[in-house]
C-alpha positions in Angstrom: -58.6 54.6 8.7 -60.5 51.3 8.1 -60.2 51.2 4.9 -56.5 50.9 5.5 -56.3 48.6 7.8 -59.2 46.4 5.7 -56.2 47.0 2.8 -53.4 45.7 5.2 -55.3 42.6 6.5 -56.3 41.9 2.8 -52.4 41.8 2.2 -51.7 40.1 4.9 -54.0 37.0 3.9 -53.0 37.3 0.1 -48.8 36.7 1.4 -49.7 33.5 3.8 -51.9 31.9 1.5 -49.0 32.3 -1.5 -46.6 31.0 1.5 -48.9 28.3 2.1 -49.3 27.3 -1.5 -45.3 27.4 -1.7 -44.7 24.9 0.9 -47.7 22.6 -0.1 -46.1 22.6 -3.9 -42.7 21.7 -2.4 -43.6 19.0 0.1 -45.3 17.2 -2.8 -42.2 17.2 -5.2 -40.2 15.9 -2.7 -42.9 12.9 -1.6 -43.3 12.2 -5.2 -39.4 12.0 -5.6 -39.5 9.6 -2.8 -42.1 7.3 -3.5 -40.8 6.8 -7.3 -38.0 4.9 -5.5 -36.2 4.4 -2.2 -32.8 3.2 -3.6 -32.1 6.1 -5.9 -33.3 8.3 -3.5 -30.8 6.6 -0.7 -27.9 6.6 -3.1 -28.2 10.4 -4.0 -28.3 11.2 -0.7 -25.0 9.5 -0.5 -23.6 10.8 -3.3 -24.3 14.5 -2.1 -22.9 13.1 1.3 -20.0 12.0 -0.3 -19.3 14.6 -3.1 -17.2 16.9 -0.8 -14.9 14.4 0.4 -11.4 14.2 -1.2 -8.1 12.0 -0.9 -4.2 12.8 -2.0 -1.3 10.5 -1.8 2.1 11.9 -1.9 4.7 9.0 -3.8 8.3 8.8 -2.4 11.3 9.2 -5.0 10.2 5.6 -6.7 6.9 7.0 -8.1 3.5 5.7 -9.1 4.2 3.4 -11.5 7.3 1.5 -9.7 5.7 -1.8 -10.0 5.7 -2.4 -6.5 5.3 -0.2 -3.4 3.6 3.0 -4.5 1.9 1.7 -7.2 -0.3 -0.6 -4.8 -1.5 2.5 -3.0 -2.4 4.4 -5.9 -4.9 1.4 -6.8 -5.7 1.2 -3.3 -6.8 4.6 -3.9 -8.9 4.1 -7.3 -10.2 1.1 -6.1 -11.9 3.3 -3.1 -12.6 6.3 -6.0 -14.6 3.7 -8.1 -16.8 2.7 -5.2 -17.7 6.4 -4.4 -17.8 7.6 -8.2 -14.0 9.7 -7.9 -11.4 9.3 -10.7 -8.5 11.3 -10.5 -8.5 14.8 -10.4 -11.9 14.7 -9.3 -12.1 13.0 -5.6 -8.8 11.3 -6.0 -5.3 12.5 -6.9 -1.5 11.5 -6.1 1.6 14.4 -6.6 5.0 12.4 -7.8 8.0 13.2 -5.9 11.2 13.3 -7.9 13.6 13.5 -4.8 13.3 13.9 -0.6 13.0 18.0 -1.5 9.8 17.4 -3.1 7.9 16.0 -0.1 6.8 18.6 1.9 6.1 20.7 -1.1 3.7 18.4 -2.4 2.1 18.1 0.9 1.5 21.9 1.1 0.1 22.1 -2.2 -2.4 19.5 -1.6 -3.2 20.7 1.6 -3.9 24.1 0.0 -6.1 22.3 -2.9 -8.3 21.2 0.5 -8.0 17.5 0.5 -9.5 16.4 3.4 -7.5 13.0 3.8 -3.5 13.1 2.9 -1.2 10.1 2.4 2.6 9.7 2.7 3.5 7.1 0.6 6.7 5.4 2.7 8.7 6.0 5.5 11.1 8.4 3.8 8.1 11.1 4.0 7.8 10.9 7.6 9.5 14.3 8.5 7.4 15.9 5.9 4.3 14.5 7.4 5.5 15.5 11.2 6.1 18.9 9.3 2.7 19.8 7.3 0.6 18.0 10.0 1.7 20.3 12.5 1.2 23.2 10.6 -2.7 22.2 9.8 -4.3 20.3 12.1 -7.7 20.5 10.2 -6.2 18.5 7.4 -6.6 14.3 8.1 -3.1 13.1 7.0 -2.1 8.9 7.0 1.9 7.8 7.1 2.2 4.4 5.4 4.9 3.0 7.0 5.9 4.5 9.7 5.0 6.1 12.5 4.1 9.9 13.4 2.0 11.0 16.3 -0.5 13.5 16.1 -4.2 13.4 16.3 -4.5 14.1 12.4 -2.1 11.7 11.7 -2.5 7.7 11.3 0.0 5.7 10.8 0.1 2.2 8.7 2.3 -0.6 9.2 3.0 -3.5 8.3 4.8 -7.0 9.9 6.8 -7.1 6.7 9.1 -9.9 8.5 6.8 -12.1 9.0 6.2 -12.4 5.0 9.7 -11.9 4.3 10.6 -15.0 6.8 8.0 -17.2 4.4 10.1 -15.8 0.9 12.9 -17.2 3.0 11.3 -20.3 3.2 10.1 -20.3 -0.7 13.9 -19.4 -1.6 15.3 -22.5 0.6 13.1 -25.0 -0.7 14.1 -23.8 -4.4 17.6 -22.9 -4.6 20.0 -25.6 -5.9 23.2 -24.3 -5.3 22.5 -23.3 -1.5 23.3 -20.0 -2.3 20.5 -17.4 -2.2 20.3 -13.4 -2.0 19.0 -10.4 -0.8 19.0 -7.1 -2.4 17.5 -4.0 -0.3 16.8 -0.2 -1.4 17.8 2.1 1.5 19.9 0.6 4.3 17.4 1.2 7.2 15.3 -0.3 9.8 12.1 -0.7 8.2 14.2 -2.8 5.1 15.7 -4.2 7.4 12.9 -5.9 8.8 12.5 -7.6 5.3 16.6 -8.4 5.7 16.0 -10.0 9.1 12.9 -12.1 8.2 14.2 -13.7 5.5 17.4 -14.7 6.4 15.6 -16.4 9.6 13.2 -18.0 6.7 15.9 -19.4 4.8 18.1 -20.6 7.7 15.0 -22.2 9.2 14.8 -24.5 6.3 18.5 -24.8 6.4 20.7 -23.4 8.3 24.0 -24.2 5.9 22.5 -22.4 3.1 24.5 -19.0 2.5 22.4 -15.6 2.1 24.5 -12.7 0.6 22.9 -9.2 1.3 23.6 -6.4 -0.3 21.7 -2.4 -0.2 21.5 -0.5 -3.4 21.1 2.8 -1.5 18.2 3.8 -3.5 14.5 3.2 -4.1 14.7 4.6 -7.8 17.9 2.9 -9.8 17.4 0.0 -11.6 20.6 0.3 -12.9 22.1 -0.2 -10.1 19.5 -3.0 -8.9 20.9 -4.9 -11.8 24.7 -4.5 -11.4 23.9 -5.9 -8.0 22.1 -8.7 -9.3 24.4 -9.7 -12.0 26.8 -10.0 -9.7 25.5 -12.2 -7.4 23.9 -14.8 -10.1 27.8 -14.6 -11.5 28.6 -16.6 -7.7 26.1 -19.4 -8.4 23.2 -17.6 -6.1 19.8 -18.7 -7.8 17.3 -16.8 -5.8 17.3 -13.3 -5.0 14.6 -11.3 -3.2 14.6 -8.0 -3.7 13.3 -5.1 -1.3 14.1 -2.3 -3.4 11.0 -0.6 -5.2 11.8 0.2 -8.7 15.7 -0.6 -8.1 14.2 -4.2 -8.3 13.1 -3.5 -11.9 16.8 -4.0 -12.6 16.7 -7.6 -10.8 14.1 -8.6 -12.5 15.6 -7.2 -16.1 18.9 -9.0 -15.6 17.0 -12.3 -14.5 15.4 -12.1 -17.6 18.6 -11.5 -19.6 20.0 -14.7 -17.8 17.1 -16.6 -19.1 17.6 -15.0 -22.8 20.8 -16.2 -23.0 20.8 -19.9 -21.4 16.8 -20.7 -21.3 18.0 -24.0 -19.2 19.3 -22.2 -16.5 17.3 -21.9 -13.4 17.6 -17.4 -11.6 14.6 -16.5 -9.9 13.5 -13.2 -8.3 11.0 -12.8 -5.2 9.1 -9.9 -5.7 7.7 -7.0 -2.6 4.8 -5.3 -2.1 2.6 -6.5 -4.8 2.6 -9.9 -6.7 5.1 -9.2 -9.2 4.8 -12.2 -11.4 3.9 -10.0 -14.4 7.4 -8.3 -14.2 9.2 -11.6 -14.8 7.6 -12.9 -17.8 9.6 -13.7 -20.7 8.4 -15.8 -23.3 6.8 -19.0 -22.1 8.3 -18.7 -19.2 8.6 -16.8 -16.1 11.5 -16.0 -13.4 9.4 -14.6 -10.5 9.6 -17.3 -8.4 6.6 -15.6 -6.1 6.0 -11.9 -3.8 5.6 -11.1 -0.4 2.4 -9.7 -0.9 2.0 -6.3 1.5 -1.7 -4.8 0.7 -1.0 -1.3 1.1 -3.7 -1.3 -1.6 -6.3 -2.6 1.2 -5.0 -0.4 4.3 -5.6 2.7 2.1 -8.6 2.2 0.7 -10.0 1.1 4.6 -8.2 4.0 6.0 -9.9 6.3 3.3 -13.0 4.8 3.8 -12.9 5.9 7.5 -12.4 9.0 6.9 -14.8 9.3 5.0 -17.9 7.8 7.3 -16.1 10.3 9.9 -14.1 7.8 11.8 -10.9 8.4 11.0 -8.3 6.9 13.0 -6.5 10.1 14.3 -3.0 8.8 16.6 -3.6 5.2 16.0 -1.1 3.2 14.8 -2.7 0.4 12.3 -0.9 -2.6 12.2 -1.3 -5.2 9.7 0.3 -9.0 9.5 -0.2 -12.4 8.5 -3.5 -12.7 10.5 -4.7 -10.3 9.0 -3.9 -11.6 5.6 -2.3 -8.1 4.9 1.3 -10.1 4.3 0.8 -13.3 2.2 3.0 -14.9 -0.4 1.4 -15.2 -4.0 1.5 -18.4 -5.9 0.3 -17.3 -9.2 3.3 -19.3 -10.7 2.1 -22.4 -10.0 5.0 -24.3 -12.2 7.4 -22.5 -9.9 6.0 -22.9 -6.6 5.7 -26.6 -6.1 3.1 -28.2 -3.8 5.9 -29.4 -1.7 6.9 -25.5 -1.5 3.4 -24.5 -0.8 3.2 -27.1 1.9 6.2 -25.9 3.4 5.6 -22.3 3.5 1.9 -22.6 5.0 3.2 -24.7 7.6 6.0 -22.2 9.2 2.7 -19.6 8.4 0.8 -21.6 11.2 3.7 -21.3 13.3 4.2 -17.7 12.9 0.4 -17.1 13.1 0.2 -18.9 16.8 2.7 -17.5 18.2 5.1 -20.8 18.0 7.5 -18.8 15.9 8.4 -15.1 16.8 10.1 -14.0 13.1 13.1 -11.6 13.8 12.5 -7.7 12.8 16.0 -6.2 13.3 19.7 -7.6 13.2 20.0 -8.0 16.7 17.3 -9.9 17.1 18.3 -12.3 14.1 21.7 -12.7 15.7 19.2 -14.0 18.8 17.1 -16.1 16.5 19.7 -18.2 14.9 22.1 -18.6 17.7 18.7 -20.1 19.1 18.5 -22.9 16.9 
């Protein structure tokens, strides 16, 4: 009988001194790890904070590569994957939709890939979104463009007027025939908000200047964005701004023809979303006159970052203007936009920004604004 119980005490002392040992062994790897350096040590911890977290976009029909709208929130998107060491596929992704039927679709599959944070990329995905969001409301989901309530859902907007009322202003001060255009994608409210500010822009400047506006009914058809154009430089218009996504491709290609032909004579195109000054070079020269600058890039990668850091901005509605400096006009062609045109445009800016001017976002409320003046 003792000399059992001697044998289970004996085992008893040999377990808790090898679970003693254990934990001695480990506390000293991991104070040795620490002491070597407090930076790498920080930016592991990070990185294993971090290495779970993923982000989707879903593009409307005018795809990741439209030069314009969609293309700025896919580099919104790498730029937040190169900060946290994502690259598509892994951390990062975007699914391309070919036409309205491929919206939800995509959502669903990225949603069953477990992406934690899920754009839609324009407003044209916003039934999708009110959709797929409803059906998991686990999954963090961010409408760019419009608006969709939910508390897994925020939505991004912009005051794309309020930019679009300062290419009005860059196209008054630079047309010489008095005769400027506007070409839109899809006939809707949120183009025309870009419709409604420039016309005020351009009649602000002058009101007997004449701005012909016409919709290509499409996002995706630059064939048809430059039927539309070559019409209206036919009738002496100098200036177009187009609001289109990749149907402005076609602006800018029949610009560029124009120029081919007669180098002397003076088209120009304003480009959206992104500065798209690289789109209108030819040669030596250049026909992009300047952009209304949106950053979707920015709002994304904030919005991403949020979620990430566990803040996501569930049922808010982000709104992002001139103050902001999430709408500017570029001025990368320097030739182009003249310091008198750069004068003019920042001062109607100062106006907007203080509340002096209050730019038009619909056709009613032009109709108000120039019977006004």
């Amino acid at each position: 009988m003792l000399k059992s119980r001697f044998l289970m005490v004996l085992v008893f002392l040999l377990t808790f001194g090898v679970f003693l040992a254990a934990c001695g062994s480990s506390g000293g790897e991991e104070e040795t790890s620490g002491s070597s350096s407090d930076d790498s040590g920080s930016e592991e911890s990070s990185g294993e904070e971090n290495s779970d977290f993923s982000v989707a976009m879903v593009t409307d029909v005018g795809g990741v590569d439209d030069k314009s709208f969609n293309q700025s929130a896919w580099e919104g998107l790498q730029a937040f994957g190169e900060e946290n060491g994502m690259s598509k596929g892994e951390g990062i992704d975007y699914a391309q939709s070919e036409s309205d039927a491929d919206y939800a679709t995509n959502l669903n599959r990225l949603v069953r890939q477990d992406y934690n944070l899920i754009y839609g990329i324009g407003y044209l995905l916003q039934p999708a979104i009110a959709e797929v969001s409803e059906q998991y409301p686990d999954t963090n989901f961010a409408l760019v463009d419009s608006v969709q309530e939910g508390d897994n859902v925020a939505s991004i907007v912009f005051k794309e007027h309020q930019g679009s009322f300062l290419a009005g202003v860059a196209a008054a001060n630079k047309t010489n025939t008095d005769k400027v255009g506007f070409i839109g994608g899809v006939d809707g409210s949120l183009i025309n908000k870009f419709e409604a500010g420039f016309v005020a822009g351009v009649k602000s400047v002058n009101p007997e200047i004449e701005v012909e506006v016409e919709y290509a009914e499409s996002f995706n058809d630059s064939q048809k964005g430059q039927a539309i154009a070559s019409n209206m430089y036919s009738k002496d218009i100098d200036v177009i701004y187009h609001a289109s996504g990749g149907t402005g491709n076609g602006v800018f290609a029949q610009a560029k023809d124009i120029k081919n032909s007669n180098p002397d004579e003076e088209v120009w195109v304003i480009g959206v979303d992104r500065d798209q000054h690289e789109e209108g070079q030819i040669g030596d020269s250049n026909v992009t006159l300047t952009s209304m600058v949106k950053r979707v890039d920015i709002a994304v990668q904030e919005v991403a970052n949020q979620a990430m850091n566990g803040e996501f901005p569930g049922g808010e509605v982000l709104e992002f203007g001139l103050a902001d400096d999430a709408i500017s006009i570029a001025r990368t062609n320097e030739e182009a936009m003249t310091e008198e045109i750069v004068s003019a445009v920042e001062e109607w800016k100062e106006k907007i920004v203080n509340g002096e001017v209050e730019v038009p976002s619909t056709r009613e409320d032009l109709q108000t604004f120039l019977d006004s003046m």
